[in-house]
Backbone bond lengths (Angstrom), bond angles and torsions (degrees), N, CA, C in turn:
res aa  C-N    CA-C-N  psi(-1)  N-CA   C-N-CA  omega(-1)  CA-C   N-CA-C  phi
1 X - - - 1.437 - - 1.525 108.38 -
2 X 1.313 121.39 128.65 1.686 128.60 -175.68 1.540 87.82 -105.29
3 X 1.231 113.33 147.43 1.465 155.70 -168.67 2.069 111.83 -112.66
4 X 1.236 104.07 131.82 1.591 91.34 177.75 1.739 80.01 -146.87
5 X 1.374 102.75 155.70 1.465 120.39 176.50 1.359 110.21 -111.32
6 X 1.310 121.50 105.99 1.461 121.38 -159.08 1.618 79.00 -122.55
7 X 1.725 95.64 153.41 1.762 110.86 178.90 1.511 98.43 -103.29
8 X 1.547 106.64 130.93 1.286 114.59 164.30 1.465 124.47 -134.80
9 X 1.183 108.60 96.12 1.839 121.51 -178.28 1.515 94.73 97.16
10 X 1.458 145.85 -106.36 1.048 156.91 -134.65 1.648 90.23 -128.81
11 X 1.354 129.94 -59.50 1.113 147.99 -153.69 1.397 139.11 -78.13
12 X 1.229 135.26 111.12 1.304 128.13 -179.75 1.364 109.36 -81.42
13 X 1.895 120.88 113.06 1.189 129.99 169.43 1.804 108.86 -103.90
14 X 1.562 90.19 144.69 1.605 98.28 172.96 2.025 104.69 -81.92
15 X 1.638 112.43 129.96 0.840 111.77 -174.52 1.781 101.82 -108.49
16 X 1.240 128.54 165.38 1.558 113.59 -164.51 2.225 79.64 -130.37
17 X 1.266 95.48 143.98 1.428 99.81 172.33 1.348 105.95 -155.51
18 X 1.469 103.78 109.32 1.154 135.72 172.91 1.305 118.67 -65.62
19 X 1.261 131.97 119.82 1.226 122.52 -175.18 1.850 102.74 -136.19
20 X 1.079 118.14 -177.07 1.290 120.06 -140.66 1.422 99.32 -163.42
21 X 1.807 113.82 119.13 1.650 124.34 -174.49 1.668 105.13 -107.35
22 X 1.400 105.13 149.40 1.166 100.84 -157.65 1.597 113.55 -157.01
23 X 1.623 119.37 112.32 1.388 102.27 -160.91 1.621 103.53 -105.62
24 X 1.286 123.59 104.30 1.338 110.93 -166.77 1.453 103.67 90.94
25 X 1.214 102.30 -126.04 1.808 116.43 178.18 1.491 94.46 -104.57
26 X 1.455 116.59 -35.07 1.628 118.65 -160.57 1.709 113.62 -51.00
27 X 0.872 128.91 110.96 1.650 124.82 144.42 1.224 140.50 -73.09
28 X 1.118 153.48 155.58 1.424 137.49 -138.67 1.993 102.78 -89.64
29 X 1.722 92.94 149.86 1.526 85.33 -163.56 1.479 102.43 150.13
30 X 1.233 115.29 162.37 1.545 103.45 -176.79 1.891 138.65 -91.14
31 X 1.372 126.90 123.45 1.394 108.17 -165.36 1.219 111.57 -116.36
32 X 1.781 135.52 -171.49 1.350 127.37 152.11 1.115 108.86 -74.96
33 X 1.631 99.27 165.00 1.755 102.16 168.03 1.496 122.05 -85.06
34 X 1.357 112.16 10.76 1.092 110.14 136.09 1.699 141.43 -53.74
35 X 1.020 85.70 -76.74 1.702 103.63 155.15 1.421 105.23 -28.97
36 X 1.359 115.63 -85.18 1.698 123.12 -179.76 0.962 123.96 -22.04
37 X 1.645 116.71 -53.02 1.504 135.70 179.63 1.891 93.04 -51.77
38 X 1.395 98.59 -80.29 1.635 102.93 -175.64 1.465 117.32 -34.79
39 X 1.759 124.86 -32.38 1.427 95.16 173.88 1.321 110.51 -95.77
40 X 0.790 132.81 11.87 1.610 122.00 177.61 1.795 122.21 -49.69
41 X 1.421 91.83 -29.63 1.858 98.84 -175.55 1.520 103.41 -102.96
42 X 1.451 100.52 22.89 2.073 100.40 -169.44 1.587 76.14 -102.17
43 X 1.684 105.67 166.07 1.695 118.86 168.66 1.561 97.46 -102.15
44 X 1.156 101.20 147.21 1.942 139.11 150.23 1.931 94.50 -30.70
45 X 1.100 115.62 115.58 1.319 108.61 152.54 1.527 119.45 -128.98
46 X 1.718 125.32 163.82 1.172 121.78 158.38 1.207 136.54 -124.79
47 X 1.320 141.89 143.14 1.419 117.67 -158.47 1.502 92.19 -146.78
48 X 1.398 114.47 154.45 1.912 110.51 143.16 1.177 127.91 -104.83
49 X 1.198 109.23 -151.68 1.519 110.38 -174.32 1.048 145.80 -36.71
50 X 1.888 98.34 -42.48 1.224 143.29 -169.41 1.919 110.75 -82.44
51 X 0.999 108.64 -25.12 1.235 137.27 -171.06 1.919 114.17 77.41
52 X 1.229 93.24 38.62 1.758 98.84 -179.94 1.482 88.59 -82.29
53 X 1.674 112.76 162.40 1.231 137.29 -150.81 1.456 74.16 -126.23
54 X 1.791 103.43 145.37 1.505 133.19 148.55 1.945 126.83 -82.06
55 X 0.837 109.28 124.91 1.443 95.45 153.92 1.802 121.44 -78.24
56 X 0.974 121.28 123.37 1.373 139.45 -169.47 1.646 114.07 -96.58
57 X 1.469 102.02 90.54 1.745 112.24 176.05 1.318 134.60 -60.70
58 X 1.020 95.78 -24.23 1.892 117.11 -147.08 1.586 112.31 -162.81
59 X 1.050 145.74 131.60 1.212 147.05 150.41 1.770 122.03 -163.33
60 X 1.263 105.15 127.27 2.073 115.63 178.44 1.893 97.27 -85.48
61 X 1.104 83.64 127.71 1.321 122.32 174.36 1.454 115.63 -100.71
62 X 1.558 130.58 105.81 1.302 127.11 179.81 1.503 102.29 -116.94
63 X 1.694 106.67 158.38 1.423 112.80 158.05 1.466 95.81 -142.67
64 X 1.508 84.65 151.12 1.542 108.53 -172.43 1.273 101.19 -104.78
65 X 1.373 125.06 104.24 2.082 116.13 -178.63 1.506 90.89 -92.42
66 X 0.961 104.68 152.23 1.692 130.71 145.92 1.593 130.59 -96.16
67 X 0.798 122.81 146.79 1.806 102.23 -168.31 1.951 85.26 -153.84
68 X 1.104 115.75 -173.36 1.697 108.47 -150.13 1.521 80.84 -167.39
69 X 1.571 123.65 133.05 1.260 117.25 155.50 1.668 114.87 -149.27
70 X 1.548 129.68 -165.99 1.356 103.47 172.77 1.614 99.78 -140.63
71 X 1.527 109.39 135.81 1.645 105.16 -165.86 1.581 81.10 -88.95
72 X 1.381 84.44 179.85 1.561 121.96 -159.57 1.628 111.41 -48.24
73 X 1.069 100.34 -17.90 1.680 112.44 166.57 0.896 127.78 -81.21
74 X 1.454 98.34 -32.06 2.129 95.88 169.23 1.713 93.59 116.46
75 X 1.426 116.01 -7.28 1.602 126.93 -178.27 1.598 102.54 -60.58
76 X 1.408 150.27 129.23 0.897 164.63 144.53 1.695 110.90 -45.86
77 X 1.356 104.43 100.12 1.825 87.99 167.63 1.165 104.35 -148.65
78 X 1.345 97.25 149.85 1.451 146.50 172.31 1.463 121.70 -44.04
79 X 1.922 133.76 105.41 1.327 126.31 -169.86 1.358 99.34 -132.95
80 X 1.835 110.26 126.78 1.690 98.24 162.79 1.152 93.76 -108.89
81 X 1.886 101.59 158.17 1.690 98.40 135.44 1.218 111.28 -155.43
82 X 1.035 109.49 -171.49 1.954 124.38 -145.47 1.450 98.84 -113.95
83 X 1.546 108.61 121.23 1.509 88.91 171.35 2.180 92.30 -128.95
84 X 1.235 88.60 156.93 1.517 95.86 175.95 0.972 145.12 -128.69
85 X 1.631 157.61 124.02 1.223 126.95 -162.94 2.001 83.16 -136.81
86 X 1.615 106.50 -176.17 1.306 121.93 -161.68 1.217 83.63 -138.69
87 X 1.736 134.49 129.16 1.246 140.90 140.43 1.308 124.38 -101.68
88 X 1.533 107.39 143.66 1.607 106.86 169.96 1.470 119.12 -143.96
89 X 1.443 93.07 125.06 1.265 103.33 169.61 1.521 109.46 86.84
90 X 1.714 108.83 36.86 1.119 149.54 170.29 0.875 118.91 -132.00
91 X 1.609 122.05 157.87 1.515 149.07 163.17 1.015 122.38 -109.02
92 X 1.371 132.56 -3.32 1.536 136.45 -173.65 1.260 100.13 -135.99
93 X 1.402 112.75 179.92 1.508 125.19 159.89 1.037 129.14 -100.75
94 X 1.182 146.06 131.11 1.660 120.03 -148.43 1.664 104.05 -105.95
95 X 1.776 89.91 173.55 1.698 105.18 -153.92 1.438 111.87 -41.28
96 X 1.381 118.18 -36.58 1.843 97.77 -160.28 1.745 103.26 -82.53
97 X 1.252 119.31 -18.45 1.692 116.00 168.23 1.337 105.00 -64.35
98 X 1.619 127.39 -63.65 1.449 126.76 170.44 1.069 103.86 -7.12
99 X 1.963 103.60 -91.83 1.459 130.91 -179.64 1.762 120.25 -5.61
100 X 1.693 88.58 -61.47 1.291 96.56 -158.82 1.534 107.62 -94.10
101 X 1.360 119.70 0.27 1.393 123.07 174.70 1.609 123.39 -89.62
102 X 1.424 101.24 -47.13 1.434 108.12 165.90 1.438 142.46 -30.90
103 X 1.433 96.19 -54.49 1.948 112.01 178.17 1.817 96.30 -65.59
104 X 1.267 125.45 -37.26 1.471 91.73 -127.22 2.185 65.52 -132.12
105 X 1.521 124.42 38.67 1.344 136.87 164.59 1.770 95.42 -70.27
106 X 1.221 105.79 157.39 1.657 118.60 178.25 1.800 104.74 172.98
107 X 1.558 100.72 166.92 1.326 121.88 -161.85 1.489 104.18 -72.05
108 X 1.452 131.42 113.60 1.225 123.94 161.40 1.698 109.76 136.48
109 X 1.540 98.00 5.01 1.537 119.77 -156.45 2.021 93.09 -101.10
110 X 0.945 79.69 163.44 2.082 82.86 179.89 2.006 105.10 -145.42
111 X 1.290 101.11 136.27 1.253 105.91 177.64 1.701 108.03 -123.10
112 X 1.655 115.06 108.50 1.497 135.53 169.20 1.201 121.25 -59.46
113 X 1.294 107.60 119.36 2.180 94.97 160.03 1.475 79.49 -134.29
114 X 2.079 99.88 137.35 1.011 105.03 -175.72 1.512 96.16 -145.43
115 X 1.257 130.19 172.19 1.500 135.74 144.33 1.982 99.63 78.11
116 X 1.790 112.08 31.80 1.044 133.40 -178.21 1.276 104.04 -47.21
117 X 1.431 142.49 139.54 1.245 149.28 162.55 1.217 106.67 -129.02
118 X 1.493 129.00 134.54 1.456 146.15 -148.33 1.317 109.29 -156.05
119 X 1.502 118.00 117.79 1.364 103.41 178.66 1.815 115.87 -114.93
120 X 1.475 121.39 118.26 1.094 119.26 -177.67 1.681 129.39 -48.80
121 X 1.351 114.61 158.85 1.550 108.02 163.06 1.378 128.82 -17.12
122 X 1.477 97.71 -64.40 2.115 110.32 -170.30 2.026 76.13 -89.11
123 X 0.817 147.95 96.36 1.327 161.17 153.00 1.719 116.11 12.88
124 X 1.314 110.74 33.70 1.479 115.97 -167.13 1.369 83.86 -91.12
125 X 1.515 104.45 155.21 1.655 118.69 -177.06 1.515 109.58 -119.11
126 X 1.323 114.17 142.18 1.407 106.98 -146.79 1.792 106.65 -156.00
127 X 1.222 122.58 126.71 1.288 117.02 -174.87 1.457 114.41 -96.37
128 X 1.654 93.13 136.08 1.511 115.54 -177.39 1.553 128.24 -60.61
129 X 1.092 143.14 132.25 1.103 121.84 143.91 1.677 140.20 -29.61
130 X 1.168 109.97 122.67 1.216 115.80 -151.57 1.830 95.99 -76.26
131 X 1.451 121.19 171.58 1.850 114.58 -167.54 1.686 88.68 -164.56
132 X 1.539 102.79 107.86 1.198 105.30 156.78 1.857 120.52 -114.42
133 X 1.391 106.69 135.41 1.519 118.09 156.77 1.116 143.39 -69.96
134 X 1.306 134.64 83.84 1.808 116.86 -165.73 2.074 92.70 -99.13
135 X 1.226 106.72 143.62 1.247 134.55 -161.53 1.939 97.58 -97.60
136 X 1.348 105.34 125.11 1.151 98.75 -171.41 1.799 112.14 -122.62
């Protein structure tokens, strides 16, 4: 919850403004990779209460892959890793992450938006609530 100190009559009150991250329609929480696949070409949005819209400066974009292999024994194991990029002055993720995320999406995988930067009406800059996806 972000905080703004707005003057009212004599008085400086702390005001609380809730705002709300949003990929597509999705909010953070778990989906198919169906689903997943489909938002990939949706934009990052932010909103509050009110349903006013953010402009969106800045935001890191992670995916969490999983990958599966079998050592020399024939044992099945389990590999993530993290890959990351930083956009600005975007709402989406652009084509070659899409591209390359889509085909090879699966159950157990997680998609990050973190380190949201939002800039209000009167141009105050303001951090987002952070929205993670785990892929089910």
């Amino acid at each position: 919850m972000l905080k703004f100190l707005l003057l009212t009559g004599l008085a400086w009150v702390l005001v609380p403004v809730h705002l709300q991250t949003l990929w597509g329609s999705q909010k953070s929480g778990t989906i198919d990779s169906l689903t997943a696949r489909a938002i990939l070409d949706s934009p990052l949005q932010v909103r509050d209460e009110q349903g006013n819209s953010y402009t969106i400066t800045r935001f890191r974009f992670s995916y969490r892959q999983k990958s599966e292999f079998q050592d020399s024994a024939g044992k099945t194991i389990t590999d993530f890793r993290l890959f990351s990029k930083e956009f600005y002055d975007a709402t989406v993720i652009d084509t070659l992450w899409r591209n390359t995320i889509a085909p090879e999406l699966q159950s157990g995988e997680t998609f990050y938006m973190d380190h949201i930067v939002v800039k209000s009406a009167d141009g105050k800059k303001l951090l987002a609530p952070d929205l993670q996806i785990d892929i089910q």
